[in-house]
C-alpha positions as CSV (number, residue, x, y, z in Angstrom):
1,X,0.0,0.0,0.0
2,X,1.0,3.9,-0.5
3,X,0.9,4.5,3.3
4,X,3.0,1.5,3.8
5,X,0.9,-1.0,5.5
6,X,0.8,-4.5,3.8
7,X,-1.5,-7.4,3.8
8,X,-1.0,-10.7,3.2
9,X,-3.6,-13.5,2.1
10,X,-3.3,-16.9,1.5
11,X,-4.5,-18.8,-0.9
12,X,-4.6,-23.0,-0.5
13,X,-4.1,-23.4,-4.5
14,X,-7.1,-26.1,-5.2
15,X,-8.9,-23.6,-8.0
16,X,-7.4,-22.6,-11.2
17,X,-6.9,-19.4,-10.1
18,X,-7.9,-16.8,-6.8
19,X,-9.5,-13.2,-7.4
20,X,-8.4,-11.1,-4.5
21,X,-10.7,-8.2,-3.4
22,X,-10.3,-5.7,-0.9
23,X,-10.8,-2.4,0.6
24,X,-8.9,0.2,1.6
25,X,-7.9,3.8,2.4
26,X,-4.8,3.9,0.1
27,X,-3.7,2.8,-3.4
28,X,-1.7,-0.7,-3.8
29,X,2.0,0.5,-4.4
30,X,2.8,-3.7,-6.0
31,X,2.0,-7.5,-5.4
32,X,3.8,-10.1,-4.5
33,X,3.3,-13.6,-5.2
34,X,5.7,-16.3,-3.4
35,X,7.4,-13.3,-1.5
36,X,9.6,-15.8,0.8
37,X,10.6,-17.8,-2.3
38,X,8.5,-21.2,-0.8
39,X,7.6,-22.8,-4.1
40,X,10.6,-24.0,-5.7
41,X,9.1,-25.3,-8.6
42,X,8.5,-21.8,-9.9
43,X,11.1,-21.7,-13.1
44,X,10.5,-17.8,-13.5
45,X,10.7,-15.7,-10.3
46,X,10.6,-13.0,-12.3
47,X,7.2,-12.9,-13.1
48,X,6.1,-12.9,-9.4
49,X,5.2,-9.6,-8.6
50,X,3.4,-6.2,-9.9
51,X,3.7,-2.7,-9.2
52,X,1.8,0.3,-10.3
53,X,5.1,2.3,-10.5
54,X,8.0,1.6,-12.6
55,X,11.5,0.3,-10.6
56,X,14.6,0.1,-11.6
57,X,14.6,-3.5,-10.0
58,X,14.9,-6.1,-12.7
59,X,19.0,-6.4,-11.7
60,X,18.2,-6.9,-8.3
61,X,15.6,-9.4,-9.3
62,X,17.9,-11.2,-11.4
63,X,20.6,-11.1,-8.5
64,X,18.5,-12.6,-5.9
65,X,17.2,-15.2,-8.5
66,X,21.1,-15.8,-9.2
67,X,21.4,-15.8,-5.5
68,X,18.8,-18.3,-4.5
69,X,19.9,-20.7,-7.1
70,X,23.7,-20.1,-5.5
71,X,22.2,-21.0,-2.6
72,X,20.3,-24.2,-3.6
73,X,23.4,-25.2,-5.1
74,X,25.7,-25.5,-2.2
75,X,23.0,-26.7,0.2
76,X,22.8,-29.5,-2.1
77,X,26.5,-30.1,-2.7
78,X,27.3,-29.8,1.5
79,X,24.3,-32.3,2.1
80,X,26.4,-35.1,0.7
C-alpha cells in the first residue's frame, strides 16, 4: 500500500486461479506472489510480482534469482 501497510492472504491453490478483493484507504504500491521464495518449482521468479510504479529493479531481481539458485546449489552439494 501507499501509506506502507501491507496485507497478506493466502491462498490453498485447489482452483485454477484466486481473485483477491479488498478495501482500503490507500492505493496498492505492487504485489507479490511467493514473496519468501517457498515454491521451488516456480522456473520464472521474475514474473512474481506487480507494481503500479515503474522500478529500476529487474538487476536486483535477477541477482537474488542468481542468488537463490547459489544457494540451492551448495546446500545440495554440503548435504552429501
Amino acid at each position: 500500500m501507499m501509506d506502507g501497510k501491507r496485507y497478506n492472504q493466502t491462498w490453498d491453490g485447489k482452483e485454477r486461479w484466486h481473485r483477491i478483493e479488498m478495501e482500503a484507504d490507500s492505493k496498492i504500491k505492487s504485489a507479490v506472489v511467493d514473496p519468501e521464495n517457498k515454491i521451488v518449482l516456480d522456473i520464472n521468479v521474475n514474473n512474481n510480482s506487480l507494481t503500479t510504479q515503474a522500478e529500476d529493479s529487474a538487476v536486483l531481481k535477477l541477482v537474488h534469482q542468481c542468488f537463490f539458485w547459489l544457494e540451492t546449489l551448495v546446500h545440495c552439494i554440503t548435504s552429501f
